[in-house]
OpenMM code with the backbone's topology and positions (N, CA, C; nanometers):
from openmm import Vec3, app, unit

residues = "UNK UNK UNK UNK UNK UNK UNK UNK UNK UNK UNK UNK UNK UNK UNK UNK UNK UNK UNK UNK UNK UNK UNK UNK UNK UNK UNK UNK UNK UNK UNK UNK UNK UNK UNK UNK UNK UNK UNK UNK UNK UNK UNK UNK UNK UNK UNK UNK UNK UNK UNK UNK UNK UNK UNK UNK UNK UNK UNK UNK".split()
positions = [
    Vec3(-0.8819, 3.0059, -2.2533),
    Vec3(-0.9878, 2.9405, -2.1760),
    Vec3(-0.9722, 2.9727, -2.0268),
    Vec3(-1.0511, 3.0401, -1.9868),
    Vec3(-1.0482, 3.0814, -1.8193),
    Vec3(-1.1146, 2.9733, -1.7417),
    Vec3(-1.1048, 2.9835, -1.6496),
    Vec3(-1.1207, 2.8711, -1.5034),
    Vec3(-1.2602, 2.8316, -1.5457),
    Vec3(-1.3652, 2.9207, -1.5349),
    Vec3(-1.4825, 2.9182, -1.5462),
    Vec3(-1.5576, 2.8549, -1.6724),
    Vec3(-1.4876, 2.8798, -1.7802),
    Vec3(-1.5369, 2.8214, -1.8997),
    Vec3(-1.4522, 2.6617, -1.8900),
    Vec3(-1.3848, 2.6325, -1.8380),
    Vec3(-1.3168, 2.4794, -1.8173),
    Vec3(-1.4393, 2.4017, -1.6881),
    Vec3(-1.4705, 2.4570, -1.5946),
    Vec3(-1.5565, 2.4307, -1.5367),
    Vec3(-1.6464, 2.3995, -1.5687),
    Vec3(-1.7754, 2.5208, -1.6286),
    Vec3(-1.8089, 2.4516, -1.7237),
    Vec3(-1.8587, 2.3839, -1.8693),
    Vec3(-1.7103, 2.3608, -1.9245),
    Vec3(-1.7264, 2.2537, -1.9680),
    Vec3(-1.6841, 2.0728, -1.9233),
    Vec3(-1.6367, 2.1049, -1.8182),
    Vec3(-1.6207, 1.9836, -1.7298),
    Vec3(-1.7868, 1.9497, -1.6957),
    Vec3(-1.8009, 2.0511, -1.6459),
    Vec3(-1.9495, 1.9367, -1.5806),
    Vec3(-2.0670, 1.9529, -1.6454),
    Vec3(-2.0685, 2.0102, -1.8007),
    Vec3(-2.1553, 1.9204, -1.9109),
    Vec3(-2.1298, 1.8226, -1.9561),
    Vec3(-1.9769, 1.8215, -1.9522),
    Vec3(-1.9365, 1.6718, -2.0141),
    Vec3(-1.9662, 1.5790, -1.9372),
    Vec3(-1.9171, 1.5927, -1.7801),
    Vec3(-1.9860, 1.4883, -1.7068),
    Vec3(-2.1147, 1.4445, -1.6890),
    Vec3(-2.2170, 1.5980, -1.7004),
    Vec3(-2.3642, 1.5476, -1.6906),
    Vec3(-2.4193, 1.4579, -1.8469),
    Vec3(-2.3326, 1.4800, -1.9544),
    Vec3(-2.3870, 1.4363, -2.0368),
    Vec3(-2.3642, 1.2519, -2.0330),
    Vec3(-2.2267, 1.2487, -1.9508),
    Vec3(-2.1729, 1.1176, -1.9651),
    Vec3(-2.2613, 1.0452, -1.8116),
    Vec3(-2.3023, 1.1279, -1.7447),
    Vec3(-2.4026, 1.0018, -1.6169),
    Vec3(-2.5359, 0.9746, -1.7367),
    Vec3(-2.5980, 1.0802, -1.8029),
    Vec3(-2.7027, 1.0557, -1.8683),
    Vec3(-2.6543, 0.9286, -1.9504),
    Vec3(-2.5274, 0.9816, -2.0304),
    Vec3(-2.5326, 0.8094, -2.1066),
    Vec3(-2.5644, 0.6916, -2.0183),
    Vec3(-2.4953, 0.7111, -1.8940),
    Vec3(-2.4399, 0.5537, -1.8730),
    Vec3(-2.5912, 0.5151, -1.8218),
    Vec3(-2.6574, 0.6131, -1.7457),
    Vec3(-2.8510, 0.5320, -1.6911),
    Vec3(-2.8448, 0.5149, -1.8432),
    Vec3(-2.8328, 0.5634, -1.9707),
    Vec3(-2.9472, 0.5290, -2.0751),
    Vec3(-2.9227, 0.4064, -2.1073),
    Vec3(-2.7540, 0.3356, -2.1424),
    Vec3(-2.6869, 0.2715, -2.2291),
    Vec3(-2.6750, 0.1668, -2.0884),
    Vec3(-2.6366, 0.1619, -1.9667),
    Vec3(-2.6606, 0.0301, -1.8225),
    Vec3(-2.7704, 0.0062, -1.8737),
    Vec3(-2.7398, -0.1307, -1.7854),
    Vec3(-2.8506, -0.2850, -1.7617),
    Vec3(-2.9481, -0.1954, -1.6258),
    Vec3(-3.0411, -0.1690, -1.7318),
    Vec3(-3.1178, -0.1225, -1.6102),
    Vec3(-3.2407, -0.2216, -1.5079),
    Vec3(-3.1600, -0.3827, -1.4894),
    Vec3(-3.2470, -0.4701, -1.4237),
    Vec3(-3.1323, -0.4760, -1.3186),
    Vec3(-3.0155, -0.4213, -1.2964),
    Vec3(-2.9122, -0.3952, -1.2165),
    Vec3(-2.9103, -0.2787, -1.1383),
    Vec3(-3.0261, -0.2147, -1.1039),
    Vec3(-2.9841, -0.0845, -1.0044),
    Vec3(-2.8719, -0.0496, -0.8999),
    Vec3(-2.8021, -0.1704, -0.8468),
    Vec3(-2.6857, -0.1309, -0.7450),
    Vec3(-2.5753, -0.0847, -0.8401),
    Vec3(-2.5579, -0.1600, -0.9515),
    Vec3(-2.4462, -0.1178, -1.0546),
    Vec3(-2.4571, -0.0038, -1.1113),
    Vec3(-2.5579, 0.0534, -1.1089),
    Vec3(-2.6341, 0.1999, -1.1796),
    Vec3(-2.5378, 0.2880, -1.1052),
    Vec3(-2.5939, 0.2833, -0.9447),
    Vec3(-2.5959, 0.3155, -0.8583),
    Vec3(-2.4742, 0.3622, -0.8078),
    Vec3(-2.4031, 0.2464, -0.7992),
    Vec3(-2.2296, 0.2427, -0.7376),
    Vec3(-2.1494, 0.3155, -0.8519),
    Vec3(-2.2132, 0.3037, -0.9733),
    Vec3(-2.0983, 0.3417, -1.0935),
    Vec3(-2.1520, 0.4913, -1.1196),
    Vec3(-2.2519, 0.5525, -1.0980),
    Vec3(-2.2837, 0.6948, -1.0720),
    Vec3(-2.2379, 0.7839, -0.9558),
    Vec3(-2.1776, 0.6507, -0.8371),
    Vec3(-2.1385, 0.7441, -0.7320),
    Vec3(-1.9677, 0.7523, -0.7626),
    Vec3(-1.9660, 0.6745, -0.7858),
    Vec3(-1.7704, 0.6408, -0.8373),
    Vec3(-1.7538, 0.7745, -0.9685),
    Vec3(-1.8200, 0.7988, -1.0316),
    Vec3(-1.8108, 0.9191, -1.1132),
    Vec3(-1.8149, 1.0557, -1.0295),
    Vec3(-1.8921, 1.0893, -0.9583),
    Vec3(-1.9449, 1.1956, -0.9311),
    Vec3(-1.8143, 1.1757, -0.8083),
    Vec3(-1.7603, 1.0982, -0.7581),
    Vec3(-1.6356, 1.1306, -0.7141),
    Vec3(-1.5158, 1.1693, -0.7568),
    Vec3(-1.5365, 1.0866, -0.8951),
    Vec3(-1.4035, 1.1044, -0.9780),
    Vec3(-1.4203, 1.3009, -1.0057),
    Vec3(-1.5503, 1.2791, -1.0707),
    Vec3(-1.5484, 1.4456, -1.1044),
    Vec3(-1.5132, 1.5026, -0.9600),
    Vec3(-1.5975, 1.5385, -0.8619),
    Vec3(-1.5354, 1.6668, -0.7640),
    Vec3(-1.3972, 1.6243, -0.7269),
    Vec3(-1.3427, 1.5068, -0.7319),
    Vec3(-1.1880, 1.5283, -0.6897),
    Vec3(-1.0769, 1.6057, -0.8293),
    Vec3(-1.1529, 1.5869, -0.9300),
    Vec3(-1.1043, 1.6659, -1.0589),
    Vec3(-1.1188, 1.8025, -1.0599),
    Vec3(-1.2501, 1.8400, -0.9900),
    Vec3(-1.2860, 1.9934, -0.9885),
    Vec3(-1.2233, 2.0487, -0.8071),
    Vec3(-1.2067, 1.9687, -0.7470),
    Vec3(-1.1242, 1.9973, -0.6417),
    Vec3(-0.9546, 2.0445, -0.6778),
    Vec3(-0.8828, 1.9894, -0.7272),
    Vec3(-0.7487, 1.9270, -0.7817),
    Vec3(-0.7436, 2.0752, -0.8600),
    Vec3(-0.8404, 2.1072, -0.9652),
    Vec3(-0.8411, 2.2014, -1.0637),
    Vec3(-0.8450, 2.3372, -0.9852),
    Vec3(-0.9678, 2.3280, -0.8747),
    Vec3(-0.9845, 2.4689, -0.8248),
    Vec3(-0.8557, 2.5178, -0.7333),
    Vec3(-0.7478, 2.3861, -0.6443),
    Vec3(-0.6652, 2.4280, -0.5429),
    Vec3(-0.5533, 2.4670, -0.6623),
    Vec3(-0.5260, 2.4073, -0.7718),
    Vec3(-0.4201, 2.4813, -0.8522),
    Vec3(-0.4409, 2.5641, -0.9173),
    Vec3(-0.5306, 2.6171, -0.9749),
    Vec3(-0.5744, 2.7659, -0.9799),
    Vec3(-0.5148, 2.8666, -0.8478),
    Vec3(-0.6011, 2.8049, -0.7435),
    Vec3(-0.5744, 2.9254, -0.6103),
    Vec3(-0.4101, 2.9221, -0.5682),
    Vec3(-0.3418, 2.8157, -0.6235),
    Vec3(-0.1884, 2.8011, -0.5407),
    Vec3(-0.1185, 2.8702, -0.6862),
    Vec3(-0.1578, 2.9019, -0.7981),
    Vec3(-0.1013, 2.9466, -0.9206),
    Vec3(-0.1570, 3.1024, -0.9390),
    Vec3(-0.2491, 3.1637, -0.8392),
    Vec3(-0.2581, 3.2917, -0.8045),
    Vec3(-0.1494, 3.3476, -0.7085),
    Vec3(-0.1196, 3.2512, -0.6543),
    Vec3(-0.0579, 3.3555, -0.4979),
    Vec3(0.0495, 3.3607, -0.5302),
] * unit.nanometer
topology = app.Topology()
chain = topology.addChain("A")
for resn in residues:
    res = topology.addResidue(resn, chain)
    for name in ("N", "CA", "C"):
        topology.addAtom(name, app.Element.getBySymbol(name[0]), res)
């Protein structure tokens, strides 16, 4: 599995998992939508951050 195919499959999995959570959330709660879509999309780029600098420090 090369960098690129881990990539993505990282961020289908993630796009598939924000789609769950709008479908399957209380959608009379928009701040909770909201806050818990941004708390992901952090979690992911600090995962795809983390992933891409040890790749580049496991080249040199």
């Amino acid at each position: 599995m090369t960098g690129k195919n881990i990539f993505s499959f990282i961020f289908i999995n993630q796009f598939l998992l924000i789609i769950h959570i709008f479908v399957t959330s209380n959608l009379h709660n928009p701040i909770v939508i909201i806050k818990d879509f941004f708390l992901r999309i952090l979690h992911i780029w600090s995962f795809i951050f983390m992933f891409v600098l040890y790749q580049h420090l496991k080249n040199h």
